[in-house]
N, C-alpha and C positions, 0 to 999 in steps of 0.2 A: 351434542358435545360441541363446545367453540373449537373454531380453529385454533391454531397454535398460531402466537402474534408472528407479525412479520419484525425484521430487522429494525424498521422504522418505529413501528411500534412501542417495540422495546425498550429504546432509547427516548421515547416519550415519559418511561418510568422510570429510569436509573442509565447511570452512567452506560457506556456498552465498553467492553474490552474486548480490544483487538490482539492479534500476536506480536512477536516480536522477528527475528531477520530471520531467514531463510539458509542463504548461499554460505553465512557461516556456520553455519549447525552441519549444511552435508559437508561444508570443508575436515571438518571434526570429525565427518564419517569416511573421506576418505578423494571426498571430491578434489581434484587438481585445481590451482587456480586459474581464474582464467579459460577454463574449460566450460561447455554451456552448460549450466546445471541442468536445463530442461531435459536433456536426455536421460537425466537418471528420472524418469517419470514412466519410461520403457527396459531401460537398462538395470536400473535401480530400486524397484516401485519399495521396493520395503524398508529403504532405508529413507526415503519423502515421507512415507505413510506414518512411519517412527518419529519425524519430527513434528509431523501436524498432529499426532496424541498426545508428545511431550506435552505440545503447548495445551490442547484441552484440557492436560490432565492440570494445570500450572494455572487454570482458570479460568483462559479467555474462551469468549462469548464467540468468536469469530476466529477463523483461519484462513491466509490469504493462500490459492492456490501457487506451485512451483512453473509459474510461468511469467514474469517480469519479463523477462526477454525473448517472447516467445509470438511476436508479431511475426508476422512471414519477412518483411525488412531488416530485421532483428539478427533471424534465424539465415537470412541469405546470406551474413555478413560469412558465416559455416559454412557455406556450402547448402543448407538446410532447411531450405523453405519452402520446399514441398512436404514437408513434414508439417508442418505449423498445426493441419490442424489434428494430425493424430497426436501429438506433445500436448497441445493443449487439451485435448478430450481426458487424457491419461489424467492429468493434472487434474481438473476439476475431478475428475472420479474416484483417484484418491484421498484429495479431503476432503469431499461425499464418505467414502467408505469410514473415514477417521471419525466420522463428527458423531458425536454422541447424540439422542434426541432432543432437541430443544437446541443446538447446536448450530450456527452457521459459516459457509462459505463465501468468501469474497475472489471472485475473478480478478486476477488482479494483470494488471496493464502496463507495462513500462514504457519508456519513451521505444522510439524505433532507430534513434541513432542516424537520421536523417534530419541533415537541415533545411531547412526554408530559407530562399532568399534573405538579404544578399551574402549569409553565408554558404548556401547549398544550393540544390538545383531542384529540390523537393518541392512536390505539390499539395497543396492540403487534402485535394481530391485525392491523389496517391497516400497518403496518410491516414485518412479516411476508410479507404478500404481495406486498409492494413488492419486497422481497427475492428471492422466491423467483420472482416474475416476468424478473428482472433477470436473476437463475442461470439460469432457464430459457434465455436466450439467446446467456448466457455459453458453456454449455455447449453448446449446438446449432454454433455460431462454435468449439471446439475449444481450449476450456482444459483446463491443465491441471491447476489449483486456483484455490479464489477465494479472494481477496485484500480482509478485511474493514477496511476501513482510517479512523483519524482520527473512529473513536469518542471523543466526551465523555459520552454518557450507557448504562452499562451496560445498562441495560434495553433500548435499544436495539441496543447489542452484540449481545445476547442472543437476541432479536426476528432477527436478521438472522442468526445463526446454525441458529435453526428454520427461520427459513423456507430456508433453502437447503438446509438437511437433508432438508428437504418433497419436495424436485425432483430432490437429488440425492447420489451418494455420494463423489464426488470429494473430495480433502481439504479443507480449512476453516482459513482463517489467519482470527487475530483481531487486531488490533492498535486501541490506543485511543492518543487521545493524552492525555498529563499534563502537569502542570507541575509546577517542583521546589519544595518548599516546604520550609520546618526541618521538618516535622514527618512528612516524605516524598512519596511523587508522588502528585497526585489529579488526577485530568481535571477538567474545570469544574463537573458536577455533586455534586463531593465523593469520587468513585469512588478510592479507594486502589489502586493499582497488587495489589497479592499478592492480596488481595479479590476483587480484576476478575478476575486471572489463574484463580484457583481455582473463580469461576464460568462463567469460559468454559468452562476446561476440562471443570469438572461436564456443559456442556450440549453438549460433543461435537466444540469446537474440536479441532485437529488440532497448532494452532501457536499460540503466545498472542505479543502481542508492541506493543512501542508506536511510534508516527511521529509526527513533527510535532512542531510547539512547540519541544520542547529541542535545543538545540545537541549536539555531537558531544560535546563535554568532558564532558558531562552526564550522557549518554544510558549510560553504564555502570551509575552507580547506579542507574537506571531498571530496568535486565536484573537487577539484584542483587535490587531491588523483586521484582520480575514470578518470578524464580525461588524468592523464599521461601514465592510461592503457589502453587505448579506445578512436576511434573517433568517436564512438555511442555515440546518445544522451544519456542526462543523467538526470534523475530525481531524486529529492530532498524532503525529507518531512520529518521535525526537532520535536523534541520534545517541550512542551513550560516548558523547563526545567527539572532538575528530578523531580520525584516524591515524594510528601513526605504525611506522617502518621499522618494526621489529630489526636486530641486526642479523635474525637469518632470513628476512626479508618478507617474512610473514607480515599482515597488519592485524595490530589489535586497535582497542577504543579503551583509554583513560578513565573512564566513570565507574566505579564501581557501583552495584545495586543500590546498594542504602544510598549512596550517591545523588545517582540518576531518580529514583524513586519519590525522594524530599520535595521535588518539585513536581508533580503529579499533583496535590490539590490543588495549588496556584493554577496549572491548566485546568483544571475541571472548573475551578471558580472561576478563570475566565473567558468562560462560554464553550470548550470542548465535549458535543455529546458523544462523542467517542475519542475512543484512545487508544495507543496501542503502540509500539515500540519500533524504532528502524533499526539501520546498521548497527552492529555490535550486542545488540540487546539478545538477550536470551532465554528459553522456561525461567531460568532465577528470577530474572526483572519480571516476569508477566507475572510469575506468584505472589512475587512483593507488591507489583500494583494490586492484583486482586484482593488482595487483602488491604489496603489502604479505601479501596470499592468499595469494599464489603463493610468497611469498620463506617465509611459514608453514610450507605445504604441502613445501618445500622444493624445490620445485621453479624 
């Protein structure tokens, strides 16, 4: 019998789909704003486990674990970082438990809310073992790659890609986020998208790629950025617009599906081998993509 391909693999033969945002779906189920979502991973596990089969069921190929915030850095800002790695184990285990076979999980990574010089007092080596602690749990809980996500500052990109190479060999998504400028994409700390790309890759990433901030209409010239630094695949996952302040204070995102979705071949045509949805986006959008995939794929 062959093995079942790996993640890489797969996106060697067709597009791969990712999911779409997380903290708004359990907002939906009941989560406070503002509050760590990580803990409903112990508190909550049915109503996490609920959102990671929405989305399977909605198409995607991949579901990012509820742990973005969930670095021990992260989690100290609560009180919480002695927990780090039981929230994370949880996490991986239930979208382990969610995936259907052929199905996979992405450990996913968020920044740790610590800056580096000379805005912070943050060390890479402290950033580093934030990271590699975090993997370590990721991986015990049964991913199947980590999922570095909604970097601004490379250095810490970078930071978080050692350290996870420290713990482990599993492959390594990087994705930062930028914003569009005339003068092309830069995350907040000045970071040029091809720049960023070329030293992820340098230090061992697997997948380079950006989320967040930019809208879908956008987000191609991002991949065009990201590919003139790298011939690592590259993954994509757009916002569904910015965000805006509801007048009961909630935020929503302006893009509707059919909206946000329109621009999905323009990324896949330029050069995204995966994709998959940020802020705002929801099962709707993944199913619309999956089906835009599939009408691809020709199937």
């Amino acid at each position: 019998m062959n093995p079942a391909p790996s993640l890489l693999d797969l996106a060697r033969t067709r597009t791969v789909l990712f999911d779409g945002a997380m903290g708004t779906e359990l907002m939906a189920r009941g989560l406070t704003p503002g509050a760590p979502p990580e803990l409903w991973n112990v508190d909550r596990p049915e109503a996490v486990r609920e959102v990671h089969a929405a989305y399977f069921e909605a198409g995607a190929d991949v579901v990012s674990t509820n742990s973005f915030g969930a670095t021990p850095l992260k989690l100290g800002a609560q009180g919480l970082e002695a927990r780090a790695f039981e929230l994370n184990l949880a996490a991986a285990r239930l979208a382990r438990q969610a995936a259907p076979p052929g199905r996979f999980v992405a450990g996913s990574l968020g920044p740790t809310g610590r800056f580096l010089p000379p805005q912070g007092q943050a060390t890479e080596d402290e950033l580093a073992a934030a990271y590699a602690e975090q993997a370590r749990a990721l991986a015990a809980g049964g991913v199947d790659i980590f999922l570095i996500e909604t970097q601004y500052d490379l250095r810490e990109a970078l930071a978080a890609v050692r350290g996870i190479r420290s713990v482990s060999t599993l492959p390594v998504f990087a994705a930062m986020t930028f914003g569009a400028f005339r003068r092309g994409y830069f995350t907040l700390m000045g970071d040029e998208a091809g720049r960023s790309a070329a030293a992820l890759a340098d230090a061992g990433a697997d997948v380079i790629g950006a989320n967040c901030t930019l809208a879908s209409e956008q987000m191609a010239g991002c991949v065009r950025a990201l590919r003139a630094g790298t011939a690592r695949p590259v993954i994509a996952q757009a916002n569904a617009g910015q965000p805006v302040v509801r007048p009961d204070g909630t935020v929503g995102y302006p893009l509707t599906v059919e909206e946000y979705v329109r621009f999905v071949p323009e990324i896949v045509a330029a050069g995204a081998a995966f994709v998959g949805g940020c802020c705002g986006t929801t099962p709707a959008h993944i199913r619309a993509m999956a089906r835009i995939l599939r009408g691809e794929a020709g199937s």
